[in-house]
GUFI-861061 format. One line per field, with one value per residue (C-alpha): residue number from 1; residue in one letter; z, x, y. Coordinates in pm, whole numbers, m for minus. Each point is the difference from the previous one (the first is absolute). Layout:
GUFI-861061
n: (NUM  ...)
res: (A  ...)
zz: (Z  ...)
xx: (X  ...)
yy: (Y  ...)
//
This chain:
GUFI-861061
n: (1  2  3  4  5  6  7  8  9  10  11  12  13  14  15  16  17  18  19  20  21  22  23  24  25  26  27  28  29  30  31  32  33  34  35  36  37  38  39  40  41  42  43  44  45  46  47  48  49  50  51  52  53  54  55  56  57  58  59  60  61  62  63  64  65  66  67  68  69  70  71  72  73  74  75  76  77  78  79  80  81  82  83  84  85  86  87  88  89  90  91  92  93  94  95  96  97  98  99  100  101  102  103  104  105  106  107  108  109  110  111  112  113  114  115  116  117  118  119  120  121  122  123  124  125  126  127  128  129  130  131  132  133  134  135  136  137  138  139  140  141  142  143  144  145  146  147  148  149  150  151  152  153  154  155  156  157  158  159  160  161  162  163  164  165  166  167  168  169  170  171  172  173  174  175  176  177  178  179  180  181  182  183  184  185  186  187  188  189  190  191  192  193  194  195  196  197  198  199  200  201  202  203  204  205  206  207  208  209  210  211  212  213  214  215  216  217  218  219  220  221  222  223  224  225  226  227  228  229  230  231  232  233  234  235  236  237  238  239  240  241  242  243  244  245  246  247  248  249  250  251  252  253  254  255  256  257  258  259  260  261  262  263  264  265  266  267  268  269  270  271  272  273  274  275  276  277  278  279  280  281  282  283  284  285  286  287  288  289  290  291  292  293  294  295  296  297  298  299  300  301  302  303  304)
res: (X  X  X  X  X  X  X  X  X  X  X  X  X  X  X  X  X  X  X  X  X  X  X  X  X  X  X  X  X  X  X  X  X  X  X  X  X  X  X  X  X  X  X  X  X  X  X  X  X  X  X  X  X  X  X  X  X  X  X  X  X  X  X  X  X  X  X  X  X  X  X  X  X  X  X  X  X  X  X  X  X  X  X  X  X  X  X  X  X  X  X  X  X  X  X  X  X  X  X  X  X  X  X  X  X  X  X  X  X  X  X  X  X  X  X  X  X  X  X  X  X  X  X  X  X  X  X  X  X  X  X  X  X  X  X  X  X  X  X  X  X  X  X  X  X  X  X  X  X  X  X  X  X  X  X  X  X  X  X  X  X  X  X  X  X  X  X  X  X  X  X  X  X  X  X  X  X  X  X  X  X  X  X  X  X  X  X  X  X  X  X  X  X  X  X  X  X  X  X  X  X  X  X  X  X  X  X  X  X  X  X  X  X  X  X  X  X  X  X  X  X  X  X  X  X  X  X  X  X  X  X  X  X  X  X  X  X  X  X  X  X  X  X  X  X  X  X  X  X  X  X  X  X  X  X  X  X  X  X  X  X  X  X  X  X  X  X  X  X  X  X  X  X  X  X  X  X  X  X  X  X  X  X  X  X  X  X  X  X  X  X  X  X  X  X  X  X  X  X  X  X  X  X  X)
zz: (5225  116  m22  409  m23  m278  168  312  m217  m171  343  129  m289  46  366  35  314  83  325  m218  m254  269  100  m343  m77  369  64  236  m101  m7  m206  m238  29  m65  m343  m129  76  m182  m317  m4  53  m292  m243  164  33  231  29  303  148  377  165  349  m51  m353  m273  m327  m353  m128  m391  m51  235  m194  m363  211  143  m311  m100  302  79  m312  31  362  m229  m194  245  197  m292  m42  336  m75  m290  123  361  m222  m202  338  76  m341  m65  m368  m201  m351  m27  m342  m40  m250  m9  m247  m110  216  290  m155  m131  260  345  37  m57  290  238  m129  87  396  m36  m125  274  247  m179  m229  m45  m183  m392  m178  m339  m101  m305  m160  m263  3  245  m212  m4  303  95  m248  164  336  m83  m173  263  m154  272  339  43  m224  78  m306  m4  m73  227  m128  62  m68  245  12  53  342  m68  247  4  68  m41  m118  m293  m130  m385  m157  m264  m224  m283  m132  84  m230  m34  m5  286  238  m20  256  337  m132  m279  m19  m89  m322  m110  m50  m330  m310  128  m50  235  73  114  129  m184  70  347  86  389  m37  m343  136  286  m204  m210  255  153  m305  m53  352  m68  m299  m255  m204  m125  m349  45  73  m298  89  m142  99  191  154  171  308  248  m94  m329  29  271  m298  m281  248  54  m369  m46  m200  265  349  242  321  169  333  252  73  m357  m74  294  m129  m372  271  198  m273  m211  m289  54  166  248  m96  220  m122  216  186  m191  286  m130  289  m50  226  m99  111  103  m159  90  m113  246  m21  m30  257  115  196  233  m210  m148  294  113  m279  m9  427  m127  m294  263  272  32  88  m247  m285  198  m38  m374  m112  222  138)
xx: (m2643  m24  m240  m18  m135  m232  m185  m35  m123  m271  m105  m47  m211  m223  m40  38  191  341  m57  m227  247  310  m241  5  386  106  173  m17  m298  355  170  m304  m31  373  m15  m301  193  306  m157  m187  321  134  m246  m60  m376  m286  m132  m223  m279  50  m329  m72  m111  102  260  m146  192  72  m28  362  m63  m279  211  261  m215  m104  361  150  m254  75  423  m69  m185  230  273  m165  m50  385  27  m204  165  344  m112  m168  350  194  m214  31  m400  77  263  148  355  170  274  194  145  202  m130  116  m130  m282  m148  123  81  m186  m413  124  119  m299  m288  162  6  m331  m137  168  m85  m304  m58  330  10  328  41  293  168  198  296  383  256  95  m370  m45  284  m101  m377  177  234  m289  m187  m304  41  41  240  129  144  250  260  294  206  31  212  m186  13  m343  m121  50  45  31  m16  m290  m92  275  m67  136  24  21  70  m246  m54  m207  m67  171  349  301  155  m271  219  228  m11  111  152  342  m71  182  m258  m205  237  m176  m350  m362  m131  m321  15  m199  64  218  m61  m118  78  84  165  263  72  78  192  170  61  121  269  118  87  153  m266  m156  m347  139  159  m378  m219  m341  m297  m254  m47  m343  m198  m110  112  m219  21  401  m142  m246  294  184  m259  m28  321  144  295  75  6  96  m300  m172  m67  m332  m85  136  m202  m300  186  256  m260  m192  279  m46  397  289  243  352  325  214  414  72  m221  m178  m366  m83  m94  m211  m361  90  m251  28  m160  94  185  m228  m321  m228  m93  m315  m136  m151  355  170  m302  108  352  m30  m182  200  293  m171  174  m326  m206  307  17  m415  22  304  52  370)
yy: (6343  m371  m249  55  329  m99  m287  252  228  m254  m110  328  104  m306  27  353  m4  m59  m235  m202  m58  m18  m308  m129  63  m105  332  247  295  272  m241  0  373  36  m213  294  217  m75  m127  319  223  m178  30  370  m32  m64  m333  m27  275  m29  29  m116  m343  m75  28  109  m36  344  38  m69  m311  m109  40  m224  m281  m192  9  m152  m225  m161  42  m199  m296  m29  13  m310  m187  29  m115  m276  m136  66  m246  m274  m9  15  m273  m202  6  190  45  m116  m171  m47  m296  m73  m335  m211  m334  m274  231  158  m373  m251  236  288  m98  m216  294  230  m252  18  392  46  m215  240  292  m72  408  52  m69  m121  10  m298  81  m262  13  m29  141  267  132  m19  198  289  m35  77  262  178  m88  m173  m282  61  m276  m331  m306  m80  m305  181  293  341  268  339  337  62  m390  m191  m356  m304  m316  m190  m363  m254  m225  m318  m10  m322  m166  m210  m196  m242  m333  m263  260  m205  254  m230  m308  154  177  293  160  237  393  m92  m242  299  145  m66  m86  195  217  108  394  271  335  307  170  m294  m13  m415  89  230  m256  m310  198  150  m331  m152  287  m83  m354  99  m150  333  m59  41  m362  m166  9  230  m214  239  369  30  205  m193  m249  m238  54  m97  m289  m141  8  m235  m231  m1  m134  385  m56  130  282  180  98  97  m279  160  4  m391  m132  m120  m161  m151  m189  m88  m138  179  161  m138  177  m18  m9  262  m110  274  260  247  121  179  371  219  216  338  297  295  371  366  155  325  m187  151  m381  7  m194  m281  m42  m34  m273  m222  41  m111  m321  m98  9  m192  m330  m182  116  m93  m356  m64  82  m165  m218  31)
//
């Protein structure tokens, strides 16, 4: 049995005649005829009454009609939702996203896709890398944007979007008397930290370990819970930080922090993408994704 046979069957009922539903179906009147016939050697009953001029529904076609007029209904309604999801007009997407790109990156990037897409819902769910990654590999996101790499068999992870960590302090510290300050001027100072699986947290201290000053040689003022939380501790004078460049933008224009010149100390790190690798996607998923990558679209909201 397949849905073929069914809608010839339907029409045929409705029309009583098989050129009248051929008409309909845009098949030939044998091709209709052949359809009956085969659904009606498979079930192994009698659907039609073949008179001269019309087809009448037997009482086994009768018990069948209701039924299969309402499998066909339900069958284009499929149809339908399946074409207005091929076509983005419906869907739900589910990201999960660390801070720095959850706060400072991504409203950005969803704004553009919901003006290309305004049928599609997302839900943005924000908290640190290591959440995010268990929300993907559970799959309660679709997809997250984290800022550090992972190495896991069933996640994909790229790289996406480069960013520029920086250093900052505030205004009247003594390290602003110079152009910049030596890695070792760090040792002994407070610092101003997000918490564990903190994305930013496990950079700076994987930074640190690479130039050979451990963050157990830097006193840790505070551990908070927010970027801008660790961004208002610094403008309060509790001591200083390594943070986002999209997150320090608006304290560094305003004055409220100062940018510090760490000699030869490289804060650049890269927001990666990350997706499970048996995630059935879908076509709103793969929408985003496309415009998150899309050079122009990156350049219009931050402005490289």
């Amino acid at each position: 049995m397949n849905f073929k046979q069914l809608e010839a069957f339907v029409w045929v009922a409705e029309l009583q005649s098989f050129t009248k539903a051929a008409r309909q179906l845009f098949m030939s009147q044998p091709a209709v005829s052949f359809q009956i016939k085969a659904l009606e050697e498979e079930l192994e009953v009698t659907l039609f009454n073949r008179g001269d001029k019309k087809m009448i529904l037997t009482e086994a076609g009768h018990l069948l009609y209701p039924d299969v007029k309402q499998m066909l209904k339900h069958y284009q309604k499929i149809k339908n939702e399946l074409e207005d999801l091929r076509g983005l007009k419906t869907g739900h997407l589910v990201i999960g996203a660390g801070t720095i790109p959850g706060e400072y990156l991504l409203p950005h990037f969803i704004g553009k896709f919901n003006q290309r897409y305004p049928g599609i819902k997302i839900s943005l769910k924000v908290s640190g890398s290591g959440q995010v990654e268990r929300w993907v590999r559970e799959r309660e996101a679709d997809l997250g944007i984290i800022g550090v790499p992972i190495e896991d068999e069933n996640i994909t992870c790229t790289p996406w979007l480069q960013d520029q960590l920086v250093l900052i302090t505030f205004p009247l510290h003594p390290w602003l008397k110079s152009d910049t300050i030596k890695i070792s001027d760090l040792i002994g100072e407070t610092i101003i930290l997000r918490e564990q699986g903190s994305g930013t947290r496990r950079t700076i201290e994987q930074k640190l370990a690479e130039y050979h000053v451990p963050l157990d040689k830097i006193r840790v003022g505070m551990e908070l819970g927010s970027t801008r939380a660790v961004i208002t501790a610094v403008e309060a004078g509790l001591g200083f930080s390594i943070v986002s460049c999209y997150a320090a933008r608006e304290s560094l224009e305003l004055g409220r922090v100062m940018k510090v010149n760490v000699d030869g100390f490289d804060l650049r790190r890269f927001l990666y993408l990350i997706r499970h690798r048996q995630s059935l996607g879908g076509f709103a998923v793969d929408a985003f994704t496309d415009l998150i990558n899309d050079q122009k679209v990156i350049s219009d909201i931050i402005g490289e």
